[in-house]
Biotite code that builds the C-alpha atoms (Angstrom):
import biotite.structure as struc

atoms = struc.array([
    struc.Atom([14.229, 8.868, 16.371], chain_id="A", res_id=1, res_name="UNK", atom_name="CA", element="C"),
    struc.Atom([16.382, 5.735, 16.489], chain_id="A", res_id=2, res_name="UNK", atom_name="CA", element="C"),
    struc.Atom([16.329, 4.238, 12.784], chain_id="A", res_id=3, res_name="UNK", atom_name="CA", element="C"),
    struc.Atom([18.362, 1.168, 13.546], chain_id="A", res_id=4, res_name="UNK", atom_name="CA", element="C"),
    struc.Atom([16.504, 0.230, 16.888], chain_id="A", res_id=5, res_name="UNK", atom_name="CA", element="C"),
    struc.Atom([15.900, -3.451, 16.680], chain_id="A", res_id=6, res_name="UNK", atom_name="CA", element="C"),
    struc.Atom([12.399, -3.335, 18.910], chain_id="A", res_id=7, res_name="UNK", atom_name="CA", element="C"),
    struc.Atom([9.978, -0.796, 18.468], chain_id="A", res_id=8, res_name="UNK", atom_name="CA", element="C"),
    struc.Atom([9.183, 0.963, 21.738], chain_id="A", res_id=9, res_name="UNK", atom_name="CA", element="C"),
    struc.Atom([5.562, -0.146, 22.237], chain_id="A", res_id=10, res_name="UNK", atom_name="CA", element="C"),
    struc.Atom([4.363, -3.314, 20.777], chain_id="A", res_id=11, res_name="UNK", atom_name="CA", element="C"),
    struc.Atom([3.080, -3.752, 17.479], chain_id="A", res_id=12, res_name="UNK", atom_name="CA", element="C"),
    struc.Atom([0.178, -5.278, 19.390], chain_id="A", res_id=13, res_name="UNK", atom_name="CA", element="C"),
    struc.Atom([-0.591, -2.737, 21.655], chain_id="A", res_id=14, res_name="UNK", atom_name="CA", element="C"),
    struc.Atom([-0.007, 0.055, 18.624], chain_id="A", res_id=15, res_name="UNK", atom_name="CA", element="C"),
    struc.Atom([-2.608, -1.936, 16.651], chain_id="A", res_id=16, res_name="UNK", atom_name="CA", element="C"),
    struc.Atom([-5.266, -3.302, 18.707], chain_id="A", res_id=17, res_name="UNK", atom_name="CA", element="C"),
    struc.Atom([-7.260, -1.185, 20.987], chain_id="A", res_id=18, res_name="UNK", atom_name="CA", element="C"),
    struc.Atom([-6.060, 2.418, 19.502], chain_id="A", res_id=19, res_name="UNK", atom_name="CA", element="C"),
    struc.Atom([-8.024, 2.991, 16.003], chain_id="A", res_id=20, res_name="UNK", atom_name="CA", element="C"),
    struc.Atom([-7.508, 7.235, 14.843], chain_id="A", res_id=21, res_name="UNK", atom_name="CA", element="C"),
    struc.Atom([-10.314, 9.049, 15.749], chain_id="A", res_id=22, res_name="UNK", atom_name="CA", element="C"),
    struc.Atom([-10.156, 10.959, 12.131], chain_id="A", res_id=23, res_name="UNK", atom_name="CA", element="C"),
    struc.Atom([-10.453, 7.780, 9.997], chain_id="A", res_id=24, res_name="UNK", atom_name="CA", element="C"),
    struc.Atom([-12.441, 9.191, 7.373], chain_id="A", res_id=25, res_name="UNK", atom_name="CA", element="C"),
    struc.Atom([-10.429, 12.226, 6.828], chain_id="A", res_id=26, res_name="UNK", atom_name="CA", element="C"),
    struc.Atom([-7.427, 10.673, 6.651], chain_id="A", res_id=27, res_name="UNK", atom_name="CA", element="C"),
    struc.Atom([-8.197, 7.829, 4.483], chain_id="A", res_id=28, res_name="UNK", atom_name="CA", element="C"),
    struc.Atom([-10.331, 9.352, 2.282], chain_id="A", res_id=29, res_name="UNK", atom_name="CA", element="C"),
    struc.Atom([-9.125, 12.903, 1.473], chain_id="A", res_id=30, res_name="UNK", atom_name="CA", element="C"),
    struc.Atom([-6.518, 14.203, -1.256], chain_id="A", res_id=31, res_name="UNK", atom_name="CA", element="C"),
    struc.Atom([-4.456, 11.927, -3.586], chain_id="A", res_id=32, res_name="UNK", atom_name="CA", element="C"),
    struc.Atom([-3.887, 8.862, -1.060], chain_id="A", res_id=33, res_name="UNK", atom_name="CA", element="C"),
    struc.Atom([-7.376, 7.259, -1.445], chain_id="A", res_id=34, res_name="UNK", atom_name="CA", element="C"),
    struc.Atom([-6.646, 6.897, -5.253], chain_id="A", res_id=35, res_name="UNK", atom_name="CA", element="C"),
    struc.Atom([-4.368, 4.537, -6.761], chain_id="A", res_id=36, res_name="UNK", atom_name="CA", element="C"),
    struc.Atom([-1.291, 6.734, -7.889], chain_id="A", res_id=37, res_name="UNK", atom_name="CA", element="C"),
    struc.Atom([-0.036, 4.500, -10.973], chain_id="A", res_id=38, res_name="UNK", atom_name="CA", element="C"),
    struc.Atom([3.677, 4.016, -11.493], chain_id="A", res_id=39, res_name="UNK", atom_name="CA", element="C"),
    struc.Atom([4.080, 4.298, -8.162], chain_id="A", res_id=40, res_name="UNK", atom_name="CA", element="C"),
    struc.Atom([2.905, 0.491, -6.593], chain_id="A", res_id=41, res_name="UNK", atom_name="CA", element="C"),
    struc.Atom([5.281, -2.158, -6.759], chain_id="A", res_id=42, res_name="UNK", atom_name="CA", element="C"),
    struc.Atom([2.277, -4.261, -7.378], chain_id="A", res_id=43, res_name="UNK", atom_name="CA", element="C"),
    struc.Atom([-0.182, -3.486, -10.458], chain_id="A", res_id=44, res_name="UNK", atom_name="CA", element="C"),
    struc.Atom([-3.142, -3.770, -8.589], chain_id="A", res_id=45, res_name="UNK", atom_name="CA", element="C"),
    struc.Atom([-2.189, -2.542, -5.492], chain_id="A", res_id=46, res_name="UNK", atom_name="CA", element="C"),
    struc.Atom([-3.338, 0.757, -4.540], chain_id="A", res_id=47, res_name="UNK", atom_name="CA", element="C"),
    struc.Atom([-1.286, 3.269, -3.253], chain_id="A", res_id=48, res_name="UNK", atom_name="CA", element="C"),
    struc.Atom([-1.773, 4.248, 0.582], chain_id="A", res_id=49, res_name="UNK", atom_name="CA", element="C"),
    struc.Atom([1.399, 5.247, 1.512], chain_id="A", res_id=50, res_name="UNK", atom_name="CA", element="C"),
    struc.Atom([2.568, 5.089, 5.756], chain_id="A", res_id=51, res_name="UNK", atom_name="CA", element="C"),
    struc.Atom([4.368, 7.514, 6.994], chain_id="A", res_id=52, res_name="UNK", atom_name="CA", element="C"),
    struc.Atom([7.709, 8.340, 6.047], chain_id="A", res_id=53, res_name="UNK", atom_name="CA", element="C"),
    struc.Atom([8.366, 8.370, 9.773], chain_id="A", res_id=54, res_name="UNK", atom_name="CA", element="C"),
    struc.Atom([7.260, 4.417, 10.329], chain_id="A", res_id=55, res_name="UNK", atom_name="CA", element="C"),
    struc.Atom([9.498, 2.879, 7.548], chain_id="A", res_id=56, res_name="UNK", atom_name="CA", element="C"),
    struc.Atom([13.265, 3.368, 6.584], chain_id="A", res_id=57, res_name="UNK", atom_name="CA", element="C"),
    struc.Atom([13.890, 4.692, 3.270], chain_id="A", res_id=58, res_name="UNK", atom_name="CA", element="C"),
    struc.Atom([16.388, 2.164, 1.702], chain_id="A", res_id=59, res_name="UNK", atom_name="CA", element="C"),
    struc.Atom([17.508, 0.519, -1.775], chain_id="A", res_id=60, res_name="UNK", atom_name="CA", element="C"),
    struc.Atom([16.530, -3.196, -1.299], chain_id="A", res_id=61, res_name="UNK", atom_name="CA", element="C"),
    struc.Atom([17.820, -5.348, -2.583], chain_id="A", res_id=62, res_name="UNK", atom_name="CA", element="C"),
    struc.Atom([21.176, -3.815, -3.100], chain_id="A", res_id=63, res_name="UNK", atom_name="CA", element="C"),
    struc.Atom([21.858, -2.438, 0.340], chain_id="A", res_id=64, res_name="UNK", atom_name="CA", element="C"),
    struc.Atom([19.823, -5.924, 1.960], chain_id="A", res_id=65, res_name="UNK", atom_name="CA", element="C"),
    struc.Atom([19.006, -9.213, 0.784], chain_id="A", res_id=66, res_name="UNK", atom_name="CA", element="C"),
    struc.Atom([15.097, -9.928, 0.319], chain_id="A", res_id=67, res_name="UNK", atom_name="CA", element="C"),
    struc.Atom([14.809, -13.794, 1.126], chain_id="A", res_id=68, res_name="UNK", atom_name="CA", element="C"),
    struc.Atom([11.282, -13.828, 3.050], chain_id="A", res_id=69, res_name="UNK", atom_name="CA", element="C"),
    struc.Atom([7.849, -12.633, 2.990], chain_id="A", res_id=70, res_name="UNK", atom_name="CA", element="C"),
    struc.Atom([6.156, -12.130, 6.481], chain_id="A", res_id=71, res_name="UNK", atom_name="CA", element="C"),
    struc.Atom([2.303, -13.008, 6.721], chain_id="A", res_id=72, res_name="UNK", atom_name="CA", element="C"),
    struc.Atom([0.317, -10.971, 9.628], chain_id="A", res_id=73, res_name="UNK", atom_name="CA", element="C"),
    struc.Atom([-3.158, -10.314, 10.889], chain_id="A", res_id=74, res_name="UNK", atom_name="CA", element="C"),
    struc.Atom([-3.605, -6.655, 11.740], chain_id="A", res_id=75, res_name="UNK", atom_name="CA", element="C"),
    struc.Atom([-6.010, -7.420, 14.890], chain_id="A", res_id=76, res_name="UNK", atom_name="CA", element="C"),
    struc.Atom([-7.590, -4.170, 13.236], chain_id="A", res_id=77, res_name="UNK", atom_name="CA", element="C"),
    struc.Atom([-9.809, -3.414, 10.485], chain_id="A", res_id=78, res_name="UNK", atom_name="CA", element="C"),
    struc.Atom([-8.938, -2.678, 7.091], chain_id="A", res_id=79, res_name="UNK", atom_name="CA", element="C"),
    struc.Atom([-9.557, 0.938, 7.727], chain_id="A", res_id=80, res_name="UNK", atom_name="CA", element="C"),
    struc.Atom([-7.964, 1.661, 11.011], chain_id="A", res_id=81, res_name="UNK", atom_name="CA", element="C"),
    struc.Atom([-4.785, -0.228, 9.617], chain_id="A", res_id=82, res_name="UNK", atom_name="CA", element="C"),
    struc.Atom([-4.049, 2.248, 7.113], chain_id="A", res_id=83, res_name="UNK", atom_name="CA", element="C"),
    struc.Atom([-5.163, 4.964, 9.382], chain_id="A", res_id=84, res_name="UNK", atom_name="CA", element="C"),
    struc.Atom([-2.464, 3.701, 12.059], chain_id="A", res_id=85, res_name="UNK", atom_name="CA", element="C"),
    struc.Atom([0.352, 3.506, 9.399], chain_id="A", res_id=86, res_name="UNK", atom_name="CA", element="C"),
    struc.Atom([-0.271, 7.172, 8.538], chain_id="A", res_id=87, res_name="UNK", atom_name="CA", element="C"),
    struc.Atom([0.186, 8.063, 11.747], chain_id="A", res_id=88, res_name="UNK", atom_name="CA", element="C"),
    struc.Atom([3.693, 9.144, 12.209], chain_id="A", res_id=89, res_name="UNK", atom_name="CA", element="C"),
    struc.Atom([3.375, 8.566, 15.691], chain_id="A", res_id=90, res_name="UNK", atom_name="CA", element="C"),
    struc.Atom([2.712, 4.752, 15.650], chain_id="A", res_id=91, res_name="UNK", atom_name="CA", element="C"),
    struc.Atom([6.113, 3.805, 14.750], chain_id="A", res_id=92, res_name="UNK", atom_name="CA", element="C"),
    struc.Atom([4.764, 0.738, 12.277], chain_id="A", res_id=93, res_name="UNK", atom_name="CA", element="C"),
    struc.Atom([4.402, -0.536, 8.961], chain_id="A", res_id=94, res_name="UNK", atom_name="CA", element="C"),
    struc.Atom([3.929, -3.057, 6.668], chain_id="A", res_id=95, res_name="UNK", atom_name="CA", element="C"),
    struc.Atom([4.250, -3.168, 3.047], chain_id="A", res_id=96, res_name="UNK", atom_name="CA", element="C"),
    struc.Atom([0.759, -4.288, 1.982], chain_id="A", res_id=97, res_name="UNK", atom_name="CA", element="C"),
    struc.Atom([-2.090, -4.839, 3.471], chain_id="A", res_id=98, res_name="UNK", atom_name="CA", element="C"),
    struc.Atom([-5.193, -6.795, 2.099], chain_id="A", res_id=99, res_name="UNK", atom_name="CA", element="C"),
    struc.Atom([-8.896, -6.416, 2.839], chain_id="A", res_id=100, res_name="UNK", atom_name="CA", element="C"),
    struc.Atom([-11.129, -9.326, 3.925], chain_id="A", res_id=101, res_name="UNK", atom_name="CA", element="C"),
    struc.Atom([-14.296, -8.735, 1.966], chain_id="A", res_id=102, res_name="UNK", atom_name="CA", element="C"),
    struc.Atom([-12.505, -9.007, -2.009], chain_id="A", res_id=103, res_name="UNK", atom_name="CA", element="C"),
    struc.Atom([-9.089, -9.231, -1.297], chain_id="A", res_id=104, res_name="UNK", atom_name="CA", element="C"),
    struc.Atom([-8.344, -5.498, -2.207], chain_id="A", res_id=105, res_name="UNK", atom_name="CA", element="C"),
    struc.Atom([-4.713, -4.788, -2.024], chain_id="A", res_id=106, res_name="UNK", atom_name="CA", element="C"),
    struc.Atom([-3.091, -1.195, -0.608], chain_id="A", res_id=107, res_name="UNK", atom_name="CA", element="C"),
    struc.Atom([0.697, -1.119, -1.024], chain_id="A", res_id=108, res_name="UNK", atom_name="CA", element="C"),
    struc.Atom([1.687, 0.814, 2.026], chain_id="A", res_id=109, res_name="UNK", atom_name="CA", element="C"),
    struc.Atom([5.745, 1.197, 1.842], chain_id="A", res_id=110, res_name="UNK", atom_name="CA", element="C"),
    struc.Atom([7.736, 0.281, -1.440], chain_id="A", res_id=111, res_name="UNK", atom_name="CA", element="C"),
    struc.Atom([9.508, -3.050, -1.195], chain_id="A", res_id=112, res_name="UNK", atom_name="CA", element="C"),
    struc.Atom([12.598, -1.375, -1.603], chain_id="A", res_id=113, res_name="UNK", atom_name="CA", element="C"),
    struc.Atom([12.054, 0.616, 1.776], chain_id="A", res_id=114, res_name="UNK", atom_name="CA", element="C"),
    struc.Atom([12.402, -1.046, 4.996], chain_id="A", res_id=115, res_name="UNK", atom_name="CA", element="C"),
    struc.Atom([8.633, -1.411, 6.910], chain_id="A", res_id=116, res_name="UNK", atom_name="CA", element="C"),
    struc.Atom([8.785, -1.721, 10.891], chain_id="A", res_id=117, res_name="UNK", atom_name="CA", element="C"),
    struc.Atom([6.495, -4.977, 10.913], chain_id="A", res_id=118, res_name="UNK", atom_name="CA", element="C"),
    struc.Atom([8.352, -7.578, 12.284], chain_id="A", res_id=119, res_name="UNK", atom_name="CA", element="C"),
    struc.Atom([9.585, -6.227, 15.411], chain_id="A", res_id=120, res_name="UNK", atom_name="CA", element="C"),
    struc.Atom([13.103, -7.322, 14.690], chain_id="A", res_id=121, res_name="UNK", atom_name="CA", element="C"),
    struc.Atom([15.650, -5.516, 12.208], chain_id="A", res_id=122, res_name="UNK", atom_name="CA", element="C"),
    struc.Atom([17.135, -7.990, 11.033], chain_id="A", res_id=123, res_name="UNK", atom_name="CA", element="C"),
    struc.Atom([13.976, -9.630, 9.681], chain_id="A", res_id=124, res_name="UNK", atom_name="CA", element="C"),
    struc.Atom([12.470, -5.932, 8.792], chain_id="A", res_id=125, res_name="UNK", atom_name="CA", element="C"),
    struc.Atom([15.972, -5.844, 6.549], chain_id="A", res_id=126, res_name="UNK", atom_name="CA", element="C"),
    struc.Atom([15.492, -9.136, 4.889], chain_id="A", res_id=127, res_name="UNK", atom_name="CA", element="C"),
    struc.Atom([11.553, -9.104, 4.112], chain_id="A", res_id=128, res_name="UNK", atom_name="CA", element="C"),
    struc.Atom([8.304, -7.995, 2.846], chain_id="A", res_id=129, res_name="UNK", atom_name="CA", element="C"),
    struc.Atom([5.539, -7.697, 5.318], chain_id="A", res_id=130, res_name="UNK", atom_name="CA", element="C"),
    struc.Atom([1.954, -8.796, 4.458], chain_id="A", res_id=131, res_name="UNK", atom_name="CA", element="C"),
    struc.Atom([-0.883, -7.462, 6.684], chain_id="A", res_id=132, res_name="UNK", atom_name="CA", element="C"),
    struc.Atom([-4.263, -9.258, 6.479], chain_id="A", res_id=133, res_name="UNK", atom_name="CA", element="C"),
    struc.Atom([-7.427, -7.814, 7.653], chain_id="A", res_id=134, res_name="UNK", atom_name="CA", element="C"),
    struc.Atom([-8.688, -9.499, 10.463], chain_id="A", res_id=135, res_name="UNK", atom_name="CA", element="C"),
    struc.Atom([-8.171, -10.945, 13.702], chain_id="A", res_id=136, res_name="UNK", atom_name="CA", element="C"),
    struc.Atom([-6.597, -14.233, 14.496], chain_id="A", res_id=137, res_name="UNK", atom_name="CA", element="C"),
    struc.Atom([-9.604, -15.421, 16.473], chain_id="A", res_id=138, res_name="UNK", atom_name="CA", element="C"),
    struc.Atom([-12.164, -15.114, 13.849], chain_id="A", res_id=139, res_name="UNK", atom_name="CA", element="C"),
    struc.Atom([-11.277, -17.118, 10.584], chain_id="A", res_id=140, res_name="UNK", atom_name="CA", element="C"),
    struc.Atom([-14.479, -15.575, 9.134], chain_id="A", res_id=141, res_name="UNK", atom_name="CA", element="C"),
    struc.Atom([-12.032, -12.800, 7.948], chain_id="A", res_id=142, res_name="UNK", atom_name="CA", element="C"),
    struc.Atom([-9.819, -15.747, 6.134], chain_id="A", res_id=143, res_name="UNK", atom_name="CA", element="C"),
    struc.Atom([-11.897, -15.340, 2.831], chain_id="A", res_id=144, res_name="UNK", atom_name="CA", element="C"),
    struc.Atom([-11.664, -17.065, -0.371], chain_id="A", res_id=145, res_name="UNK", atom_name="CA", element="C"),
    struc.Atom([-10.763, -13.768, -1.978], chain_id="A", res_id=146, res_name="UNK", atom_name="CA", element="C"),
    struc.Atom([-8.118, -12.486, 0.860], chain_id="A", res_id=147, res_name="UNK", atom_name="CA", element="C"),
    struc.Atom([-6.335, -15.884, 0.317], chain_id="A", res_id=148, res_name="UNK", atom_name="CA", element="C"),
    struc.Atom([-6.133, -15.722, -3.195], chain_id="A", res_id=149, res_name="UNK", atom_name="CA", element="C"),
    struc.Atom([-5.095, -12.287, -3.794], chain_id="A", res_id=150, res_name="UNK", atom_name="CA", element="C"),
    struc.Atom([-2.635, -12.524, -1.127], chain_id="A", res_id=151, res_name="UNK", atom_name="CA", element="C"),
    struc.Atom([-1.317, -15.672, -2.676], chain_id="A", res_id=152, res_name="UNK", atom_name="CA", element="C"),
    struc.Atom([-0.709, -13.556, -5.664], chain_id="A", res_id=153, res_name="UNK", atom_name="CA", element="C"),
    struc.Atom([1.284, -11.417, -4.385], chain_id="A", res_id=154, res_name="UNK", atom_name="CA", element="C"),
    struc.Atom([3.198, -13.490, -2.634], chain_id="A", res_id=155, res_name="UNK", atom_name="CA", element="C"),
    struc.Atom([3.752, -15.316, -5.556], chain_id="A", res_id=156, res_name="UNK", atom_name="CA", element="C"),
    struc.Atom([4.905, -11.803, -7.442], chain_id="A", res_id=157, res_name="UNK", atom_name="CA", element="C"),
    struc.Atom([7.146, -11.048, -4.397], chain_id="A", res_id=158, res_name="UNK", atom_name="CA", element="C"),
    struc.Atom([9.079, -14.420, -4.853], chain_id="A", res_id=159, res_name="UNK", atom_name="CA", element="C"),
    struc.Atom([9.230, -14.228, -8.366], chain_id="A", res_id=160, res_name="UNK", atom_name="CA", element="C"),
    struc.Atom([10.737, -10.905, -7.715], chain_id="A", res_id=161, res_name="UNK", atom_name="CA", element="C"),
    struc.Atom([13.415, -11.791, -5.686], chain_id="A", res_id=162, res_name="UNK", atom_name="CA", element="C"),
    struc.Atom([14.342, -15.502, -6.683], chain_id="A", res_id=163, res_name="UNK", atom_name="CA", element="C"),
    struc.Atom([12.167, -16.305, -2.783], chain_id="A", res_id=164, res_name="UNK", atom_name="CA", element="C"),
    struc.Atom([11.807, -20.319, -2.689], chain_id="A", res_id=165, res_name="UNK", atom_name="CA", element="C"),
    struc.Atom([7.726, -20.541, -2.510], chain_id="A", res_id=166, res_name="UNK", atom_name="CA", element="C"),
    struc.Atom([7.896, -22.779, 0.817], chain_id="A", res_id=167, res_name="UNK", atom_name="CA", element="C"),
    struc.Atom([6.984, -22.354, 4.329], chain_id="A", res_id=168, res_name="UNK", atom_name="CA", element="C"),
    struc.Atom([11.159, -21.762, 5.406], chain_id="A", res_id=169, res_name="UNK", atom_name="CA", element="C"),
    struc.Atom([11.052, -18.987, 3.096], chain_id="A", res_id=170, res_name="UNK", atom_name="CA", element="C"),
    struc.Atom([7.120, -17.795, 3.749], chain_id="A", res_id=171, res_name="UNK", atom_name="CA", element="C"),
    struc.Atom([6.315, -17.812, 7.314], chain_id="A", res_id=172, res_name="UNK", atom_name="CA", element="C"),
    struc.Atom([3.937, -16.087, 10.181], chain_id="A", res_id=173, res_name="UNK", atom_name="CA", element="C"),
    struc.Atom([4.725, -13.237, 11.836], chain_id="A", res_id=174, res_name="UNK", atom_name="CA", element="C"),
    struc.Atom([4.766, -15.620, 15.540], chain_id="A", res_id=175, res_name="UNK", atom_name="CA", element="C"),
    struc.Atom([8.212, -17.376, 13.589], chain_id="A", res_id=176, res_name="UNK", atom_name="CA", element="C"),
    struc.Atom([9.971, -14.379, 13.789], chain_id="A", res_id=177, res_name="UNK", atom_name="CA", element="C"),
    struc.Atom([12.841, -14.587, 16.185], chain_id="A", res_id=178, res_name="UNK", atom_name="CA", element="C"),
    struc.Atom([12.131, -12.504, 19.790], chain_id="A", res_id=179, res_name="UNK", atom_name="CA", element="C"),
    struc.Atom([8.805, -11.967, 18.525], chain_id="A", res_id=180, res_name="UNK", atom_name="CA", element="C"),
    struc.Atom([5.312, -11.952, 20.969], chain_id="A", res_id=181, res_name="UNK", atom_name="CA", element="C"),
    struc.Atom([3.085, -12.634, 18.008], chain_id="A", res_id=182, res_name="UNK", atom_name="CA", element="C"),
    struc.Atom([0.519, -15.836, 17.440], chain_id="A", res_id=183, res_name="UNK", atom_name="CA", element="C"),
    struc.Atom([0.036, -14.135, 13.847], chain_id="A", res_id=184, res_name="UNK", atom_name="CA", element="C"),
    struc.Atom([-1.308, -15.554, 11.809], chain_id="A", res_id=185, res_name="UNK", atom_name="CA", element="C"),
    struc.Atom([-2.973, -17.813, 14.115], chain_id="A", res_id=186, res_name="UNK", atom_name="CA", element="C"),
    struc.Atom([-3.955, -21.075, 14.156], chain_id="A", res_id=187, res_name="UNK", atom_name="CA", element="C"),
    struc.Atom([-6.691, -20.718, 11.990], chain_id="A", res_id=188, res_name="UNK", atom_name="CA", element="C"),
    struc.Atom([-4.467, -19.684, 8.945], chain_id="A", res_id=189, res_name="UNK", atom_name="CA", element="C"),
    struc.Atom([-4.467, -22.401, 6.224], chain_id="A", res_id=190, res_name="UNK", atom_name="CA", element="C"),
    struc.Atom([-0.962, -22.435, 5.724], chain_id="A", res_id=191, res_name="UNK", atom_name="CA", element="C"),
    struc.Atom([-1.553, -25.624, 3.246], chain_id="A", res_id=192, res_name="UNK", atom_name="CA", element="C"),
    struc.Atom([-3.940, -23.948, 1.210], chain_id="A", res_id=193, res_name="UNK", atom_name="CA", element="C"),
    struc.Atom([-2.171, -20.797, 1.250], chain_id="A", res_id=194, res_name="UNK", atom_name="CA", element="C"),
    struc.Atom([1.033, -22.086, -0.136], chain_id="A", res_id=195, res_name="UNK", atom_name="CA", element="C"),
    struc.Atom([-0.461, -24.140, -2.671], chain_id="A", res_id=196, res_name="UNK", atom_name="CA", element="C"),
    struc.Atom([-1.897, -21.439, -3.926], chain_id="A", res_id=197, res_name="UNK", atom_name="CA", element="C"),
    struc.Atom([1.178, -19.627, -4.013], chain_id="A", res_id=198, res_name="UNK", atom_name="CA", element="C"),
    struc.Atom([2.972, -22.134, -5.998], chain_id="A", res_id=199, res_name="UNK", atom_name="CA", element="C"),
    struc.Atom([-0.345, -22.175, -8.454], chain_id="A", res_id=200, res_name="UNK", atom_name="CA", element="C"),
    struc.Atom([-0.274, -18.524, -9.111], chain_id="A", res_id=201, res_name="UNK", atom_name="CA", element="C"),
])
């Protein structure tokens, strides 16, 4: 498997919408990865649901690459299925965290040190921490009070972190990132509310 490849070889898309794992249940809720393992998140609240080792590069961020952006994405998926597809070593994606619609639940999925395969270029992959949202960019009814918030949060902890300016140059949509075929987050993200509340938290 090619590491260093800067385009995954099916779209994130196409890995994301339309395929959901058939064993959901068993894989997200058996053994240690449906409890939160502490000492282990890079976030306190996260929870720990780790991808496979074979959709991320193992790394040492940010001494072997600069962090200077967080990513913001919609998974087109559920919650659920999300996790279920970053398990899969077959899938060939990642993201560092995703967060749940309903409360604004928060799974840390790869650690920020690591490199996730979200962006669909390496160069961005190298330089950021990817945010998956639960829901679908065509249905803002997923866009909660409590998903913005608690996403806000830890986008705030991120850039605190890593010296990130809190601004939209430095913050931006998955659809921004260069050779990208993405419209995430859509047009129905509040990217005024959103990074208000990033500079409020």
């Amino acid at each position: 498997m090619d590491m260093d490849r800067s385009k995954p070889l099916l779209s994130r898309r196409r890995l994301l919408t339309g395929t959901a794992v058939a064993a959901v249940p068993g894989v997200l809720f058996s053994g240690s990865r449906a409890v939160a393992q502490s000492g282990v998140v890079d976030y306190p609240t996260a929870e720990w649901q780790p991808a496979s080792t074979s959709n991320s590069t193992a790394s040492d961020r940010p001494l072997s690459y600069t962090v200077d952006r967080v990513i913001i994405h919609v998974t087109q998926e559920t919650y659920g299925d999300t996790l279920a597809i970053f398990m899969n070593p077959q899938k060939r994606v990642s993201a560092h965290y995703v967060v749940r619609s309903a409360d604004g639940h928060i799974a840390q999925c790869v650690h920020e040190t690591d490199i996730a395969w979200h962006a669909g270029n390496w160069d961005y992959n190298t330089r950021s921490v990817g945010i998956e949202h639960e829901g679908w960019v065509d249905r803002p009814t997923y866009f909660t009070d409590a998903l913005y918030e608690q996403s806000a949060q830890l986008t705030a902890a991120i850039c605190a972190r890593y010296g990130i300016p809190r601004d939209r140059e430095h913050i931006i949509g998955h659809y921004q990132v260069p050779g990208s075929d993405h419209t995430d987050p859509g047009p129905d993200w509040d990217w005024v509310r959103y990074i208000r509340l990033v500079n409020f938290a």
